[in-house]
KEKEVEX-256210 format. One record per residue: residue number from 1; residue in one letter; x, y, z of N, C-alpha, C, CB in turn. Coordinates in steps of 0.001 Angstrom, whole numbers. Glycine has a CB too. Layout:
N
+-----+---------+---------+---------+---------+---------+----------+---------+---------+---------+---------+---------+----------+---------+
! num ! residuo !  n.east ! n.north !    n.up ! ca.east ! ca.north !   ca.up !  c.east ! c.north !    c.up ! cb.east ! cb.north !   cb.up !
+-----+---------+---------+---------+---------+---------+----------+---------+---------+---------+---------+---------+----------+---------+
! NUM !       a !       X !       Y !       Z !       X !        Y !       Z !       X !       Y !       Z !       X !        Y !       Z !
...
+-----+---------+---------+---------+---------+---------+----------+---------+---------+---------+---------+---------+----------+---------+
END
This chain:
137
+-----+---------+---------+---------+---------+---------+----------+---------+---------+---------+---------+---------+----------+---------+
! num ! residuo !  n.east ! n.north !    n.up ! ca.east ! ca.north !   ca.up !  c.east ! c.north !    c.up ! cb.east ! cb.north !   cb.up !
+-----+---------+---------+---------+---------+---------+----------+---------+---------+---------+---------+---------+----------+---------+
!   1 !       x !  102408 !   61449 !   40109 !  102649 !    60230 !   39364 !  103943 !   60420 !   38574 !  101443 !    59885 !   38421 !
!   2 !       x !  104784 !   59611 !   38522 !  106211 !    59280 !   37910 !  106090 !   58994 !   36313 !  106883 !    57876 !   38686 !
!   3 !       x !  106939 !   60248 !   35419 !  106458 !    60072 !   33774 !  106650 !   58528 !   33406 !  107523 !    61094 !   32587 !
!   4 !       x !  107364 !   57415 !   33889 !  107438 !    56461 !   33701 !  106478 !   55850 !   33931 !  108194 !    56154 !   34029 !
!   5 !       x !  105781 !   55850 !   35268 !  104486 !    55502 !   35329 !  103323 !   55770 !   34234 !  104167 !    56027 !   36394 !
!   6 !       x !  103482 !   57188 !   34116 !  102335 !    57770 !   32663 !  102919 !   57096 !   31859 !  102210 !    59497 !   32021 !
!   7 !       x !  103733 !   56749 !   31024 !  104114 !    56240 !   30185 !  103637 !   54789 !   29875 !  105205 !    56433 !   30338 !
!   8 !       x !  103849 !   54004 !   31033 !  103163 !    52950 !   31191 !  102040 !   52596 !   30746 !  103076 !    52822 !   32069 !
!   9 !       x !  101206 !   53582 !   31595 !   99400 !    53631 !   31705 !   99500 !   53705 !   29796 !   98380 !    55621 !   32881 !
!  10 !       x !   99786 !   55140 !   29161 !  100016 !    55485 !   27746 !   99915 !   54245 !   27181 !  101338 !    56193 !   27394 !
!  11 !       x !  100906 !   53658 !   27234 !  101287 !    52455 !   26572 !  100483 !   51407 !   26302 !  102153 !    51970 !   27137 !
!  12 !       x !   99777 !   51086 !   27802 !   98817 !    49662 !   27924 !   97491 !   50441 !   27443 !   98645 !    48795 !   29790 !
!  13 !       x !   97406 !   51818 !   27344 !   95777 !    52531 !   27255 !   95898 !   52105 !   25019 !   95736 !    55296 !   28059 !
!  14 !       x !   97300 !   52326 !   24695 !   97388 !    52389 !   23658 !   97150 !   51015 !   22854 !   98428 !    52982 !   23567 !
!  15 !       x !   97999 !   50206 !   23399 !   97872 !    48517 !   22693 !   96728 !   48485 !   23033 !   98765 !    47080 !   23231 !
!  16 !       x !   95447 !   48513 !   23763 !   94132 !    48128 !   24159 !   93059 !   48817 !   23104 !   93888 !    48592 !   25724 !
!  17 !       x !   93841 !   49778 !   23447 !   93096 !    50810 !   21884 !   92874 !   50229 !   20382 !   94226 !    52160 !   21421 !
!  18 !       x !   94426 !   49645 !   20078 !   95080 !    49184 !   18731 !   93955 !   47529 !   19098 !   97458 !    49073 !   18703 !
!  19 !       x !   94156 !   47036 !   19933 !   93490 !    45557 !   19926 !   91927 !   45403 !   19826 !   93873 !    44834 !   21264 !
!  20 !       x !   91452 !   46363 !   20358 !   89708 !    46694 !   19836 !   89594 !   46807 !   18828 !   88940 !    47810 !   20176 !
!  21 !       x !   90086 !   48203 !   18320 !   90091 !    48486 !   16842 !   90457 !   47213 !   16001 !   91132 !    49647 !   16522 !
!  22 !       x !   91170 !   46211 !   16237 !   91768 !    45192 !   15143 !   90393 !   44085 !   15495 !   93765 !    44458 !   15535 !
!  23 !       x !   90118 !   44376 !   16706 !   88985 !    43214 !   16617 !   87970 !   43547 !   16190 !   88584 !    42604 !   17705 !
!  24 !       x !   87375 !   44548 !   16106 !   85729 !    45272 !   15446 !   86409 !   45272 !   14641 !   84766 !    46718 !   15793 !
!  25 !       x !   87720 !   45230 !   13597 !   87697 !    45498 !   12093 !   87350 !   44147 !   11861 !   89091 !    46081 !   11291 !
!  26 !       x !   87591 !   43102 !   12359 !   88546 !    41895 !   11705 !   86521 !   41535 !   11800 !   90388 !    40686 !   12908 !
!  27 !       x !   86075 !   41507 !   12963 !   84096 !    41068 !   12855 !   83754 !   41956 !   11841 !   82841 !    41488 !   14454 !
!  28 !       x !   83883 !   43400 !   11614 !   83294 !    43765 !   10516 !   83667 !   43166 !    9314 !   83397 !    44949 !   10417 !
!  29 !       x !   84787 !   42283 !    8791 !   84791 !    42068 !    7488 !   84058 !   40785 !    7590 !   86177 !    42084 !    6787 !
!  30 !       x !   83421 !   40195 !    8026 !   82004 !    39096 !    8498 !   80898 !   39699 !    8303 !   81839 !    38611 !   10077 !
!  31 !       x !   80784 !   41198 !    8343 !   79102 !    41930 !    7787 !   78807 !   41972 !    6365 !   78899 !    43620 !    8156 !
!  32 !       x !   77690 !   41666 !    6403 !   77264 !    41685 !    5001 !   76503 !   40497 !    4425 !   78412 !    41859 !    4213 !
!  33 !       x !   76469 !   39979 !    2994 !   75996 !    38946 !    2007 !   76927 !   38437 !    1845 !   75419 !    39214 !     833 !
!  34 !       x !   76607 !   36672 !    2310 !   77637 !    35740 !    1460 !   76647 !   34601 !    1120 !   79135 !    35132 !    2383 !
!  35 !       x !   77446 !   33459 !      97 !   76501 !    32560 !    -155 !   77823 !   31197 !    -607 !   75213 !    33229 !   -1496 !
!  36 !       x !   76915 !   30174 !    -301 !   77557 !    28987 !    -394 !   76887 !   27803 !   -1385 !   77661 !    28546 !     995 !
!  37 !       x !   77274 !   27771 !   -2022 !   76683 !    26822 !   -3073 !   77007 !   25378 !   -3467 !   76840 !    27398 !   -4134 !
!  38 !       x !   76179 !   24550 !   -3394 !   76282 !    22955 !   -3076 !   75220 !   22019 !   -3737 !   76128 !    22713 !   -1494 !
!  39 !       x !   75763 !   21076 !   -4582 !   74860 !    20220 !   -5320 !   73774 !   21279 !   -5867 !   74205 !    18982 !   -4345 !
!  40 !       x !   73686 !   22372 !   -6593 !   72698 !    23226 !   -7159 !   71837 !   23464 !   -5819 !   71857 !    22527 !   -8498 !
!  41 !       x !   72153 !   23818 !   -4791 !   71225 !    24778 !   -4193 !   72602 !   25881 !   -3248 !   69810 !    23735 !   -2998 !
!  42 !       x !   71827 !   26740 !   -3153 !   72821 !    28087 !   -2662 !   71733 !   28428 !   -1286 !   72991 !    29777 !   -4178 !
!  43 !       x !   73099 !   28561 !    -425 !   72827 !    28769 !    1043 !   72998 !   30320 !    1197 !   73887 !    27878 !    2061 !
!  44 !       x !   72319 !   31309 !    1652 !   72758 !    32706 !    1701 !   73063 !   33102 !    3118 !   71699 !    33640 !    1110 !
!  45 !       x !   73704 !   33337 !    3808 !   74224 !    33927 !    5156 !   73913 !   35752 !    4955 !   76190 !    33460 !    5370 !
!  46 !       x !   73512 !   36194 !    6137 !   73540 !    37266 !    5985 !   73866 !   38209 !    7348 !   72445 !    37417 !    5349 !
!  47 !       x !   75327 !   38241 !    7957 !   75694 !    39052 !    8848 !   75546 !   40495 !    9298 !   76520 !    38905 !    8733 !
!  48 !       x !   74765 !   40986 !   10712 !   75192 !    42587 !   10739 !   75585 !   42075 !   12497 !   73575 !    44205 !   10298 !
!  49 !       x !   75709 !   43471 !   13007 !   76001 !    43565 !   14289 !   75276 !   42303 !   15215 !   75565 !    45000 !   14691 !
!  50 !       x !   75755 !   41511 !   15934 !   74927 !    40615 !   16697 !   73953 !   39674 !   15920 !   74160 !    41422 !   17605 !
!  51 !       x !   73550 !   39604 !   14665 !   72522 !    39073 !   14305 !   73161 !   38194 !   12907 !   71345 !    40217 !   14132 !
!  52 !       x !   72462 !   37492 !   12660 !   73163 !    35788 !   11550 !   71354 !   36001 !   11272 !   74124 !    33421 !   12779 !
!  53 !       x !   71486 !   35627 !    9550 !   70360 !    34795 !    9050 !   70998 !   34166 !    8005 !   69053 !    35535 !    8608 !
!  54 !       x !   69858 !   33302 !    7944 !   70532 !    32122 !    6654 !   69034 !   31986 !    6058 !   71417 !    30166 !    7326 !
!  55 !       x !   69311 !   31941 !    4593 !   68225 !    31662 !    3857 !   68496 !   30529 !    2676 !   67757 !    32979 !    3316 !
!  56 !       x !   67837 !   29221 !    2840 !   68088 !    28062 !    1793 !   67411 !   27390 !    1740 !   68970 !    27347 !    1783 !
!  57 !       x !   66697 !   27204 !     358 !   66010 !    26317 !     -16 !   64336 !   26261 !     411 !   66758 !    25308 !     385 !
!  58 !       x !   64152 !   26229 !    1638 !   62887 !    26339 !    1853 !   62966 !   26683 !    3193 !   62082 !    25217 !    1511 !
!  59 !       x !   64420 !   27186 !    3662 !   64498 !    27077 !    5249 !   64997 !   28980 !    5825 !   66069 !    25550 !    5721 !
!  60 !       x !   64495 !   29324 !    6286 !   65208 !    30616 !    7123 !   65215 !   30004 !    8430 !   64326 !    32220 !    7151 !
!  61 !       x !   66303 !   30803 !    8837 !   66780 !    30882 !   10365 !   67577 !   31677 !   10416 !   67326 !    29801 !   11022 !
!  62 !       x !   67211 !   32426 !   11622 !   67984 !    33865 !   12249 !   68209 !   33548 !   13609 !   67046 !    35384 !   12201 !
!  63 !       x !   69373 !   33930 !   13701 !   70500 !    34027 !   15414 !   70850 !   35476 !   15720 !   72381 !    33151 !   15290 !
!  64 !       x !   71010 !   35390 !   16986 !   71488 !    36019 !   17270 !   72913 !   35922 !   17758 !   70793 !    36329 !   17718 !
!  65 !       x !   74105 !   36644 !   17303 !   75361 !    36218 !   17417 !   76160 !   36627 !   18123 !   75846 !    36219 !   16601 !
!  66 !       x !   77681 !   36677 !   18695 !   78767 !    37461 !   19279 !   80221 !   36761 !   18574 !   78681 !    37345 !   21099 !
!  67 !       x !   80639 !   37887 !   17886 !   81723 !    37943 !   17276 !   83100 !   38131 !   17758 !   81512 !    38669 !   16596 !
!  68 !       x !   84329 !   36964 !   18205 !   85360 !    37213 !   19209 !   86399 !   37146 !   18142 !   85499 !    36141 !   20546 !
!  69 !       x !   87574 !   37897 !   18139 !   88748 !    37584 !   17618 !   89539 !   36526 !   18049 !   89388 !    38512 !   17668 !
!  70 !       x !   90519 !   35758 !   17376 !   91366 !    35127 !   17900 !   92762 !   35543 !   17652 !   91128 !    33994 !   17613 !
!  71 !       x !   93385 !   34972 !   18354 !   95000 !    35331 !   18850 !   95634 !   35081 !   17564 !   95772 !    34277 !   20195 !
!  72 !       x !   96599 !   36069 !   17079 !   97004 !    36266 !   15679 !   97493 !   34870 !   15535 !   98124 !    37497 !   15349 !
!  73 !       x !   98065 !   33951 !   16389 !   98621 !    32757 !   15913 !   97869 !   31632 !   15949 !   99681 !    32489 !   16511 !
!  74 !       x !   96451 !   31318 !   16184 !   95640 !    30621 !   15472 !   95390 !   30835 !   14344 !   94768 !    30539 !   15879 !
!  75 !       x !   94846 !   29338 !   13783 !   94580 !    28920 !   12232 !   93635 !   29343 !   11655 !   94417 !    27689 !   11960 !
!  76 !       x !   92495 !   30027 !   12669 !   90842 !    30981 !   12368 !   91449 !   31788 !   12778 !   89206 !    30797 !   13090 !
!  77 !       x !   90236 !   32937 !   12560 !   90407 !    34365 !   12668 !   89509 !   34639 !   14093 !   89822 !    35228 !   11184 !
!  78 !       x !   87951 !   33882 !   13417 !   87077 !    34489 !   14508 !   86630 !   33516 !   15206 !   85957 !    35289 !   14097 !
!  79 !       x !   85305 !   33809 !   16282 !   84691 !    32499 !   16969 !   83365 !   32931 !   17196 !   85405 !    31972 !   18404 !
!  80 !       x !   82573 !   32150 !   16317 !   81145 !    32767 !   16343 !   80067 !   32065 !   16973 !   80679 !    32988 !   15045 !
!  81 !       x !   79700 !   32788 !   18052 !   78462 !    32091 !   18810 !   77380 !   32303 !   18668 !   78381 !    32159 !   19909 !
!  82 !       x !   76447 !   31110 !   18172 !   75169 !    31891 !   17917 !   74111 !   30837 !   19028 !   74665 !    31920 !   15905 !
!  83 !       x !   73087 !   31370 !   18619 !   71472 !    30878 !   19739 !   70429 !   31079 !   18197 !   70807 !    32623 !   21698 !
!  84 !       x !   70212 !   30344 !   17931 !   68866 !    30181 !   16802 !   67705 !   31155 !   17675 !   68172 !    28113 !   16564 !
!  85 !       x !   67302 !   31899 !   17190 !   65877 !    32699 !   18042 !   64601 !   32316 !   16802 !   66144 !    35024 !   18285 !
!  86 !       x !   64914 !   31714 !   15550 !   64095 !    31267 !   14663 !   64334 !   30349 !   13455 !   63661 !    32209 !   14313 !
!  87 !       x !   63421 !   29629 !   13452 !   63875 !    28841 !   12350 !   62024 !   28115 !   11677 !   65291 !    27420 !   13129 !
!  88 !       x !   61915 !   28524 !   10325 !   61000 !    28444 !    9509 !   60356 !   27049 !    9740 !   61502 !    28725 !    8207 !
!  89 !       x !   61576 !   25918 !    9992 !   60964 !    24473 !   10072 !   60673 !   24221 !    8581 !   59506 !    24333 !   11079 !
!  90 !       x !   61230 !   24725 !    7295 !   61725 !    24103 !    5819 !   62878 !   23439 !    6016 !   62025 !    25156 !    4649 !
!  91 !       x !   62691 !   22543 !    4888 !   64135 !    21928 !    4868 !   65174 !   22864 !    3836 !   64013 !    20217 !    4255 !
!  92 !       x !   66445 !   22381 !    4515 !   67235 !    23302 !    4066 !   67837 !   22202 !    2993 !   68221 !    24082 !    5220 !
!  93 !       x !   68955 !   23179 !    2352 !   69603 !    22465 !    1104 !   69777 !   20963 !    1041 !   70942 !    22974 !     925 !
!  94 !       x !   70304 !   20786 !    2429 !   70723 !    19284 !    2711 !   69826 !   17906 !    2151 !   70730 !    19186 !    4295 !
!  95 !       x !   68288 !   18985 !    2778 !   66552 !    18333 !    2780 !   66642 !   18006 !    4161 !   66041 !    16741 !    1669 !
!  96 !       x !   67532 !   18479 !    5550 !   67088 !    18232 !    7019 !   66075 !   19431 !    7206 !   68437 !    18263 !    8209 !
!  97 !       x !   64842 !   18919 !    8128 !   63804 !    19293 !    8314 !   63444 !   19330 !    9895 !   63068 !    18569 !    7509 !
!  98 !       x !   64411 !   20040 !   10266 !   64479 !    20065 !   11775 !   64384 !   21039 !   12718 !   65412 !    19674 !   12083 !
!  99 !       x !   63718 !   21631 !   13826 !   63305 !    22628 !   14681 !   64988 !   23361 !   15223 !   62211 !    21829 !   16029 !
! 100 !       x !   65631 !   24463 !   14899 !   66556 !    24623 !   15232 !   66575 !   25230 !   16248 !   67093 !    24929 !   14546 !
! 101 !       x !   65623 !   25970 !   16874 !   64920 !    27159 !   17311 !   65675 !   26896 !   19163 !   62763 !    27025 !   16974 !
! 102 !       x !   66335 !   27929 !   19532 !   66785 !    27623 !   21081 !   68427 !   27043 !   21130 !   65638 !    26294 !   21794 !
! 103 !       x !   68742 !   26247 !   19451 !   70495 !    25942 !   19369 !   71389 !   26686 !   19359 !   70971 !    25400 !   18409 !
! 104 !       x !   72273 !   26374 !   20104 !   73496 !    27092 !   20536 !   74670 !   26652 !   19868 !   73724 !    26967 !   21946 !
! 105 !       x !   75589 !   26921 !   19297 !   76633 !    26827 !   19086 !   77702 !   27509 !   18759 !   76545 !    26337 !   18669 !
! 106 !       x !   79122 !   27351 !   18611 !   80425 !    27741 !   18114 !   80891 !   27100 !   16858 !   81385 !    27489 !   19104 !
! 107 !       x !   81268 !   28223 !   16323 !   81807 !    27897 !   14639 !   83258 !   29018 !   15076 !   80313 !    28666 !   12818 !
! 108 !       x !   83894 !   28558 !   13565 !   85383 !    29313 !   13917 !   85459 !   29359 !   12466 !   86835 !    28441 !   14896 !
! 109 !       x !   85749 !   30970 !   11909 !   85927 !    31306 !   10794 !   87153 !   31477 !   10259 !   85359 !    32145 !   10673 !
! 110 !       x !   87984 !   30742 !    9256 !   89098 !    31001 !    8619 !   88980 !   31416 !    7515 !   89808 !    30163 !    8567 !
! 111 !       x !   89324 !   33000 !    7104 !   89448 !    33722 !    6056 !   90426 !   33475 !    4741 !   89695 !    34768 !    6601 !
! 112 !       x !   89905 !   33440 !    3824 !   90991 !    34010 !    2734 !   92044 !   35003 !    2909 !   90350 !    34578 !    1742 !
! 113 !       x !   93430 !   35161 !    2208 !   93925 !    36419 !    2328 !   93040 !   37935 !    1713 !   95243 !    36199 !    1643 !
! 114 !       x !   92338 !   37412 !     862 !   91443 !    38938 !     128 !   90233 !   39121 !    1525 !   90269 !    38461 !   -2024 !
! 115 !       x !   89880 !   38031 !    1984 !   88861 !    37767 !    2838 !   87561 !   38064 !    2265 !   89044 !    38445 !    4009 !
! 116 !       x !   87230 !   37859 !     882 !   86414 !    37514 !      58 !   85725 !   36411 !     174 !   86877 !    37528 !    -859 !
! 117 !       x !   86025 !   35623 !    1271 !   86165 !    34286 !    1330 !   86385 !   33650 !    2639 !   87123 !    33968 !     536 !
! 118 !       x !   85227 !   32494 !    3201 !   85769 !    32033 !    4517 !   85390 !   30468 !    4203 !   84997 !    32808 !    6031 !
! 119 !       x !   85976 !   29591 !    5118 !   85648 !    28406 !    5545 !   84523 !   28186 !    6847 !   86913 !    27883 !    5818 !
! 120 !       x !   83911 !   27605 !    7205 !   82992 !    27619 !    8407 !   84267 !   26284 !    9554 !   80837 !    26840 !    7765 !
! 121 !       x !   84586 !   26457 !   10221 !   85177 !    25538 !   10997 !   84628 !   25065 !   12325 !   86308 !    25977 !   11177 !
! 122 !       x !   84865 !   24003 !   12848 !   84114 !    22934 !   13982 !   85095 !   23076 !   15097 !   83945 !    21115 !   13473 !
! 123 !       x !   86360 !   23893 !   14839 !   87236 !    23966 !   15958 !   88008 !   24801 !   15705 !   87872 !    22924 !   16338 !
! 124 !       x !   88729 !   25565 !   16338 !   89415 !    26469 !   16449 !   90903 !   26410 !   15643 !   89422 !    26595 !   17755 !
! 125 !       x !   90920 !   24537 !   15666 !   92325 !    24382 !   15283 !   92302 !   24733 !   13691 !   92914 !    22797 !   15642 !
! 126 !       x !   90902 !   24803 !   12994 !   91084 !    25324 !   11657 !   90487 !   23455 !   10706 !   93257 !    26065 !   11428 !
! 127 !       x !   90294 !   22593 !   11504 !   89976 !    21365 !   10633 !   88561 !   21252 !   10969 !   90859 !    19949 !   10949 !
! 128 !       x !   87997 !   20202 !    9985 !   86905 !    19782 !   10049 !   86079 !   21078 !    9701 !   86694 !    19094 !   11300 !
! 129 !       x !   86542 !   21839 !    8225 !   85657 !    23103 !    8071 !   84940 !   22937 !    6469 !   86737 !    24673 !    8235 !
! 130 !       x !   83795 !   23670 !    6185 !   83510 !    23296 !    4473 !   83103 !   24662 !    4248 !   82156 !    21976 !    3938 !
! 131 !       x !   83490 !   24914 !    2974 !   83202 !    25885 !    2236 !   83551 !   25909 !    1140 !   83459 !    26757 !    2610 !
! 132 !       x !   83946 !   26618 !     -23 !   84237 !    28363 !     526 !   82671 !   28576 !     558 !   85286 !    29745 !    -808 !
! 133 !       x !   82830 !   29700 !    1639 !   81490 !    30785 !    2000 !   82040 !   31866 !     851 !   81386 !    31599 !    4017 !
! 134 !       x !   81290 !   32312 !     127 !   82225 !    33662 !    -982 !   81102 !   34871 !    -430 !   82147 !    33349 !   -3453 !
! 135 !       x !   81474 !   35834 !    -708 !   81240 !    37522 !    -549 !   79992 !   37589 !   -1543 !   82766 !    38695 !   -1140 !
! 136 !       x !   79296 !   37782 !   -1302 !   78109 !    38459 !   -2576 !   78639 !   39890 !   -3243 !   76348 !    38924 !   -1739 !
! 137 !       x !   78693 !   39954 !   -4666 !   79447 !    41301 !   -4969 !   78552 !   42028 !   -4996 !   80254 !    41502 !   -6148 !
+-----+---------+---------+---------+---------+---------+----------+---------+---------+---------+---------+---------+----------+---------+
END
């Protein structure tokens, strides 16, 4: 094999390396306690590997999730897919009282610069999002 060739391989083995690593960092700062607070009731999110729960008001529901990066020049960061595998059937903050259990969807997270902090977004382009979601300290 031609050192130019190794060099190559090096190269693309390396940016692939650097682009994982930036994407498991960028989902790990999504692990953890956050909470969202609205008309006096507080929504709690609670992220780890693959898995979303939310606890509000009279309602739990837990997903199961997959956490994708996006391309440094979009307006979000991430793209989060979840599948409801449970939902209590309380109403949540809103007072909707609805079977979530089997829903699928995509949300798109735009961070703060501290990233203390996200918006929940409906599209990738970064609009139609509400928050702030804040960090539990």
């Amino acid at each position: 094999m031609s050192k130019n060739i190794l060099r190559f391989l090096l190269t693309i083995t390396g940016c692939t390396v650097a682009l994982s690593t930036q994407a498991s960092n960028m989902a790990s700062d999504l692990d953890g306690e956050w909470r969202y607070t609205e008309n006096q009731c507080t929504d709690y999110f609670f992220f780890s590997e693959n898995h979303f729960k939310s606890v509000s008001n009279k309602e739990t529901i837990e997903a199961n999730v997959s956490v994708l990066p996006l391309p440094d020049n979009s307006p979000t960061q991430l793209q989060v897919n979840r599948e409801v595998t449970y939902d209590s059937l309380g109403p949540d903050c809103g007072g909707v009282d609805k079977n979530d259990t089997g829903k699928k969807d995509t949300r798109y997270i735009k961070f703060n610069t501290a990233k203390d902090q996200y918006a929940i977004c409906r599209n990738q382009q970064g609009t139609q999002c509400w928050g702030p979601i804040v960090k539990a300290q």
